[in-house]
C-alpha positions in Angstrom: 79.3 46.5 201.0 75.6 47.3 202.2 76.2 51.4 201.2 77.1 50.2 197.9 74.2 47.8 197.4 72.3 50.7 198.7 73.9 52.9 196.3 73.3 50.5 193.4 69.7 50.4 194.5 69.1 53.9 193.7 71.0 54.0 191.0 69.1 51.6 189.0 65.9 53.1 190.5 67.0 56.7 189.0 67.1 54.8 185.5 64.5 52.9 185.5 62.4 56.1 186.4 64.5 58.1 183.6 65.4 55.9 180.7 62.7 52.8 180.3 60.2 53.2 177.6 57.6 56.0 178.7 54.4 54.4 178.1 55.3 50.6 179.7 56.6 52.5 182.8 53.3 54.6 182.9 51.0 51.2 182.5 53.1 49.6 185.5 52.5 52.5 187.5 49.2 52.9 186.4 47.9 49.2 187.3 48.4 48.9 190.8 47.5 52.5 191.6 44.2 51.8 189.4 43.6 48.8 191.2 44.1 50.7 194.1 41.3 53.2 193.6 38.8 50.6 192.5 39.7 47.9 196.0 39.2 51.5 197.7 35.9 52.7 195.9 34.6 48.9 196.3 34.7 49.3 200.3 33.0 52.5 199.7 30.6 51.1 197.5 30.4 47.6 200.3 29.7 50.2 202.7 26.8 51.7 200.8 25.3 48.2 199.6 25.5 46.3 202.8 24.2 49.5 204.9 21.5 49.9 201.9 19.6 47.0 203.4 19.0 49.1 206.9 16.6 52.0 204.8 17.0 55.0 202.7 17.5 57.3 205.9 20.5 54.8 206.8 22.0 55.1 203.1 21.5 58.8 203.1 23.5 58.8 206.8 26.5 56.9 205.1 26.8 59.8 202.3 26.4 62.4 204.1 29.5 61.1 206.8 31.0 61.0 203.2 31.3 64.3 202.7 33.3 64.4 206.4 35.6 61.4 205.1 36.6 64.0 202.0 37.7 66.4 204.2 39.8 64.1 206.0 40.9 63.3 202.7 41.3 66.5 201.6 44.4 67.1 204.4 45.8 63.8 204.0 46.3 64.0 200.4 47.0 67.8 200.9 50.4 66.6 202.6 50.2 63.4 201.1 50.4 65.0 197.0 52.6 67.7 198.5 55.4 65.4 199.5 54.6 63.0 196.5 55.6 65.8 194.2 58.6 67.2 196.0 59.9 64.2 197.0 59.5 62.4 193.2 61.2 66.3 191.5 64.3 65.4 194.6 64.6 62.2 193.6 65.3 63.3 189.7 67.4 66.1 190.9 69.6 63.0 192.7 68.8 65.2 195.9 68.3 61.9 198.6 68.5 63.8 202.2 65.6 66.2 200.6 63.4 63.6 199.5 63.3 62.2 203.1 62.9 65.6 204.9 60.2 66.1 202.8 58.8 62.3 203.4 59.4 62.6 207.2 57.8 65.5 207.7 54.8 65.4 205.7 54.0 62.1 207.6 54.0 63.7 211.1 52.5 66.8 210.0 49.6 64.9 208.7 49.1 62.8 212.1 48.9 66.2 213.9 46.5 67.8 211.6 44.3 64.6 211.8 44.1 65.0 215.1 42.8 68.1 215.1 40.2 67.5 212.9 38.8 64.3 215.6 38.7 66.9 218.3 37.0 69.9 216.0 34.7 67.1 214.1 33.7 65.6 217.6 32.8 68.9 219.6 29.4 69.2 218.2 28.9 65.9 215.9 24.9 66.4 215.4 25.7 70.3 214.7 27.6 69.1 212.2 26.1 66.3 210.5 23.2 68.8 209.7 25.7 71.3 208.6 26.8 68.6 205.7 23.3 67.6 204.5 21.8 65.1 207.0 17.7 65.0 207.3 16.2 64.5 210.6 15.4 61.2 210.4 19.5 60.2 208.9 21.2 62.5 211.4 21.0 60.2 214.5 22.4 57.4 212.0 25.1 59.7 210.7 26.3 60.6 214.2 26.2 57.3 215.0 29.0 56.3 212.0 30.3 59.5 212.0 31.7 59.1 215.4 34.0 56.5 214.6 35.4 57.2 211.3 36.6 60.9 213.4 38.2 58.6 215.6 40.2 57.5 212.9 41.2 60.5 211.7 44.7 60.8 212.2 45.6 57.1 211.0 43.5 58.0 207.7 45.5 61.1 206.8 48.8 59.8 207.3 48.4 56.7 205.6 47.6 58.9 202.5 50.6 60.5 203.0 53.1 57.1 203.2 50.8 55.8 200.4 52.0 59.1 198.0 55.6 58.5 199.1 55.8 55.0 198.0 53.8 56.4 194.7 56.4 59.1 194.4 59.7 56.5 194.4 57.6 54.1 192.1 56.7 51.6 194.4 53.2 51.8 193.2 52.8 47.7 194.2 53.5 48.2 197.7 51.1 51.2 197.6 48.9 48.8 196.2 49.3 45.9 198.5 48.8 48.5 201.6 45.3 49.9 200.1 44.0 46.6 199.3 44.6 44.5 202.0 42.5 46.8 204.1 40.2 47.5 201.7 39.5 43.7 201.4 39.2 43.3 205.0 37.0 46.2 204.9 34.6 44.1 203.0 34.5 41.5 204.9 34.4 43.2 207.9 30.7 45.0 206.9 29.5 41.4 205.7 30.6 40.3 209.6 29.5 43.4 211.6 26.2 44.6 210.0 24.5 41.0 208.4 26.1 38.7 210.8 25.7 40.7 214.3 23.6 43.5 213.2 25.3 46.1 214.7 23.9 48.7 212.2 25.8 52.0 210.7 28.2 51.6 213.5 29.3 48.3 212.9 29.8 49.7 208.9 32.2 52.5 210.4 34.0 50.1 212.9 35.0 47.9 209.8 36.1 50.5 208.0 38.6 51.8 210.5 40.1 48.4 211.6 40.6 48.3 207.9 42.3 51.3 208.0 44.8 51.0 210.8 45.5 47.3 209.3 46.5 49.3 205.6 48.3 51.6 207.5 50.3 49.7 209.2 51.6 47.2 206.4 52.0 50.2 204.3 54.2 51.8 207.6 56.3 48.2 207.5 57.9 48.7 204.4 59.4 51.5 205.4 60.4 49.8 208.8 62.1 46.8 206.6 63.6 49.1 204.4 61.6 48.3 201.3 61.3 51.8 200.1 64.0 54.1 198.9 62.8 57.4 200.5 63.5 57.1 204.7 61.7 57.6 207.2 63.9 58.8 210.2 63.8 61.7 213.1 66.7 63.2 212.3 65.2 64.4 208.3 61.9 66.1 210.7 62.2 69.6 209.3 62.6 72.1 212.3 61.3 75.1 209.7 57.7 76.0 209.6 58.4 76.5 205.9 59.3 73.4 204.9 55.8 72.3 206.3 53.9 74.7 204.6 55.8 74.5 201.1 54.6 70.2 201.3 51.0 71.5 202.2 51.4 74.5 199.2 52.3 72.3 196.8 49.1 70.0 197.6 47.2 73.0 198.2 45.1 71.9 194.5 44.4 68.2 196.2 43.3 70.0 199.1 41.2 72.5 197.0 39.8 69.0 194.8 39.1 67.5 198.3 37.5 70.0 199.7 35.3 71.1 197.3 34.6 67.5 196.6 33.1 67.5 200.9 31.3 71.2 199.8 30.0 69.9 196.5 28.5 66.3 198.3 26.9 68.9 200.9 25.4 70.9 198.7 23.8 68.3 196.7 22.5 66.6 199.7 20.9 69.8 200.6 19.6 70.7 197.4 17.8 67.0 197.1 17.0 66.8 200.7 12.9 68.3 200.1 12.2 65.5 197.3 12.8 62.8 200.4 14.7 60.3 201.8 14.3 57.8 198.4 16.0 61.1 196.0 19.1 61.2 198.7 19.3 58.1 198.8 20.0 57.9 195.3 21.8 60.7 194.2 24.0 59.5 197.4 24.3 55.6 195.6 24.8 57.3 191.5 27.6 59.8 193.2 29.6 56.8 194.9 29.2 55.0 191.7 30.5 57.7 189.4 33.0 58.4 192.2 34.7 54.7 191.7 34.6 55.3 187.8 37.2 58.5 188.3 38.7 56.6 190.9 40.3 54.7 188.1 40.9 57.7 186.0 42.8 59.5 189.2 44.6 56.2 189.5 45.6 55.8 185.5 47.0 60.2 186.6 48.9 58.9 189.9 50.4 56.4 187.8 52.0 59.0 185.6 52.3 61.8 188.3 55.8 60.1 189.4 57.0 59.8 186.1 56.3 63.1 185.0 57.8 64.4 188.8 60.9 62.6 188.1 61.8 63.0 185.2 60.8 67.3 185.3 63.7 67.1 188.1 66.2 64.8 186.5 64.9 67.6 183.1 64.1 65.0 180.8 61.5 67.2 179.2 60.3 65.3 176.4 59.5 62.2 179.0 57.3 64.5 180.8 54.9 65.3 177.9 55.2 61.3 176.4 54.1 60.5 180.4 50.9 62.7 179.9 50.2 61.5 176.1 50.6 57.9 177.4 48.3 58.2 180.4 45.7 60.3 178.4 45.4 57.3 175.7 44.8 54.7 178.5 42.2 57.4 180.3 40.6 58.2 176.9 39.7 54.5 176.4 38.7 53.4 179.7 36.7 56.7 179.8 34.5 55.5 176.5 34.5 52.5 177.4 32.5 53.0 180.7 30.4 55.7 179.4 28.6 53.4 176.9 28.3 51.0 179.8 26.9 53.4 182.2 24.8 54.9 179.6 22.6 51.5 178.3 22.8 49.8 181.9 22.0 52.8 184.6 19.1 50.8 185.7 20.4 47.2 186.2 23.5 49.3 188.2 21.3 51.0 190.4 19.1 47.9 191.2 22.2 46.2 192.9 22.0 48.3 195.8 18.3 49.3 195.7 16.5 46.3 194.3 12.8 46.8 193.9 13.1 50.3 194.9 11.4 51.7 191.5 12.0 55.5 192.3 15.8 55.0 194.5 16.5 53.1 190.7 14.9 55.9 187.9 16.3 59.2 189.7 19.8 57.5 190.1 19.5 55.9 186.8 18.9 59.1 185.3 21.5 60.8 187.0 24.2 58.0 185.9 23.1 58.7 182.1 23.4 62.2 182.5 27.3 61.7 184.5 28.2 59.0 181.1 28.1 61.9 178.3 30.8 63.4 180.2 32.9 60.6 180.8 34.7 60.4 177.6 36.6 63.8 177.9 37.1 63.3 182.1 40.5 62.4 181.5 42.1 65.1 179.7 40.6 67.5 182.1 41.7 64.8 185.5 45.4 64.7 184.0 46.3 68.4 182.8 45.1 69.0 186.8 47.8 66.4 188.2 50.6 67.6 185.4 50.5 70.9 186.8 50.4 69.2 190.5 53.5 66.9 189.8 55.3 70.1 188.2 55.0 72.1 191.3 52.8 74.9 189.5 50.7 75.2 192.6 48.6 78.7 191.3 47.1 76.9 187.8 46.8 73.5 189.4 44.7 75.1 192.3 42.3 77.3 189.7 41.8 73.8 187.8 41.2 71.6 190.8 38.8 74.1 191.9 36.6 74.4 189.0 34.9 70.6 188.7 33.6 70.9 191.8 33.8 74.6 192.8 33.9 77.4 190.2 31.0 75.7 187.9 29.5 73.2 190.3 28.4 75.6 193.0 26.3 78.0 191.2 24.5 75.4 188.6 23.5 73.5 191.8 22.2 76.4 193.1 20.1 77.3 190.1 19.2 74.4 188.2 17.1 73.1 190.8 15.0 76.4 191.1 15.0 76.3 187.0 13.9 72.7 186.4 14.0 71.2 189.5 14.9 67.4 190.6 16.6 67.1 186.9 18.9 70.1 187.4 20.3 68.6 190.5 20.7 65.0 188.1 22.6 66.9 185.4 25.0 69.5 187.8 27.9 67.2 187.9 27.7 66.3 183.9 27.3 69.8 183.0 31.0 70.9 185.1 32.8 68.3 184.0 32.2 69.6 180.4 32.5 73.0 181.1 36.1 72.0 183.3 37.4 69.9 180.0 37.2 73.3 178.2 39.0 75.7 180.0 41.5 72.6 180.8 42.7 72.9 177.0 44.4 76.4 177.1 46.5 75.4 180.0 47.6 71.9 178.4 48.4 74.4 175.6 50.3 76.3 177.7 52.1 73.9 179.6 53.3 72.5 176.5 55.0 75.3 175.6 56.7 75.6 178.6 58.5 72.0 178.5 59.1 73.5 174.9 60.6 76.2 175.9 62.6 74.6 178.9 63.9 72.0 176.8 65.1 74.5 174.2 67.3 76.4 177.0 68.6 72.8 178.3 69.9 72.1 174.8 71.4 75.4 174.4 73.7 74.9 177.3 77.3 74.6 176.8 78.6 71.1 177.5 81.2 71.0 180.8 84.3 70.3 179.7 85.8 67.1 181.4 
């Protein structure tokens, strides 16, 4: 009786995630994971604001120990996305012992490799806090918080990865429940540690990785009560090197997006670091901003991910491009929306976390102006990225994750500043994002005729005879 309920389960899983309306099953995917990214960019943010009222050099610690948190990022989601979109294609394919090798493995692989990066990150921590930007008077401040959230470097990057498995079944809510419990608790947590005991940048990154082991946990006990449909079980741990490096392959783009995220952070810190503490401070508060404003974009493209994994294995083609058309509409209109925003009310944002701070409040103003023109079109560019991703194409997903933050981002850094200074480093980001959107169209073009092309062949196939 339970192996049928079991069965049933699955069953009505498979056509919910293959036959429901396309773009009511892409909103209720796409409002947890949304809410998601904003509860996790908000403790990001809490961070900043409540470590704001310790000095510039303080603020400028907490976003350069950023740029160390997206590399832990970068492998978590790396085996995170991987399994997300392998398990989510095995799931369509009706292939159920897959889906859990895949989910099994990705999760201890990810443990291990955050492991690795505490003990590398904590051999020379000051080395390495003035590798990723830090001035002299931030870097003791940056060790200080640094030290901690490398401490919690395995728990961070394999909670990502249970967090994309639940994403990848469409258990978005439970995601959501895991990643905002702690991120709520991580607000409160700052409030506690650095206003009511003053424990400084160290109490900031002691609250942010109780929250994390808390969110990793509750998102670890849905698996244990057997709330999810992928397992989690010793037996599915892949005893084939491949298998581990086909889940990291396949998020080798989030890895790339990560990474270049951590590189791009650095260099920006770098290139603002001789115009003083007040200009890193900034560019450090407008970049968190903008960075919860694509937060909800990513969310809106994690929402449709699954779908558009699914239903590519189960080859419901059609689905697969009304997933993308669906979550491009809702992207499109947030995206306007908050540009106009951000555009007339730069100032009044920035003077939340700097209030009274005239220059911290124009330069990040500015910078936020400059970031709105190229919201609109963030989208299209943010979802053709993740289609690719979800499909498996691993070589086009990596060249377009690589170019917001990589390909164009690198060298404008490095020569607007020498060619108009402070206002070239303002206007980098704007600039790639544009120049990303347009070389994103020819390989939505692309892809489209491929799901074309693949649905044509599907169609053509002689029907089984019963």
């Amino acid at each position: 009786m339970a192996t049928m309920s079991e069965t049933d389960k699955k069953a009505s899983e498979y056509r919910r995630m293959t036959e429901s309306p396309v773009f009511g099953l892409v909103l209720r995917l796409s409002v947890p994971t949304m809410f998601s990214m904003l509860i996790t960019s908000i403790y990001n943010l809490a961070d900043t604001y409540f470590v704001s009222s310790l000095g510039n050099a303080a603020t400028g610690a907490v976003g350069v120990v950023y740029s160390v948190q997206s590399v832990i990022q970068a492998v978590g989601y790396g085996f995170g996305m991987g399994a997300q979109s392998l398990i989510s294609r095995r799931l369509g394919e009706k292939k159920q012992e897959e889906a859990n090798l895949f989910a099994t493995s990705g999760f201890v692989a990810a443990f291990f490799a955050g492991i690795l990066l505490m003990i590398l990150g904590l051999v020379d921590l000051p080395g390495l806090m003035k590798l990723f930007g830090a001035t002299e008077t931030a870097r003791p401040l940056a060790c200080d918080y640094g030290f901690y959230i490398l401490l919690g470097a395995p728990v961070f990057c394999s909670s990502f990865v249970l967090n994309n498995i639940l994403r990848a079944e469409g258990k978005a809510t439970f995601s959501m429940i895991g990643l905002c419990s702690g991120g709520i608790l991580n607000i409160g947590l700052d409030a506690l540690f650095i206003l009511g005991l003053k424990t400084g940048v160290e109490g900031a990154a002691i609250a942010t990785v109780i929250s994390q082991i808390v969110s990793f946990f509750i998102l670890l006990s849905f698996f244990l009560l057997k709330k999810s449909t992928v397992k989690l079980r010793l037996p599915a741990l892949s005893k084939r090197p491949g298998d581990y490096l086909h889940i990291f392959r396949v998020g080798l783009p989030t890895v790339f997006r990560q990474s270049l995220g951590s590189v791009a952070t650095t260099l920006l810190n770098i290139a603002v670091r001789p115009y003083g503490d007040a200009a890193v401070s900034a560019v450090s508060i407008a970049n968190k901003i903008y960075m919860l404003l694509r937060s909800m974009l990513i969310g809106v493209g994690q929402g449709f991910q699954p779908v558009a994994g699914y239903n590519y294995g189960a080859k419901r083609y059609d689905r697969v491009k009304k997933a993308f058309s669906s979550a491009l509409l809702l992207g499109t209109l947030y995206g306007v929306t908050v540009a106009v925003a951000l555009f007339f009310f730069s100032g009044e944002i920035l003077a939340i976390f700097r209030r009274g701070d005239s220059e911290v409040i124009q330069t990040g103003g500015e910078m936020l102006r400059y970031l709105s023109l190229s919201l609109p079109v963030l989208a299209y560019s943010t979802f053709v990225n993740q289609l690719y991703q979800s499909l498996g194409f691993v070589v086009p997903a990596t060249v377009l994750a690589s170019c917001r933050q990589g390909i164009f981002f690198v060298p404008l850094v490095l020569l607007l500043p020498v060619w108009i200074g402070l206002k070239g480093i303002l206007m980098t980001q704007a600039i790639s994002d544009l120049l990303t959107f347009f070389v994103s169209v020819p390989f939505h073009l692309l892809m489209i005729k491929r799901l074309n092309r693949a649905a044509a062949e599907e169609s053509a196939l002689p029907v089984p005879q019963k």
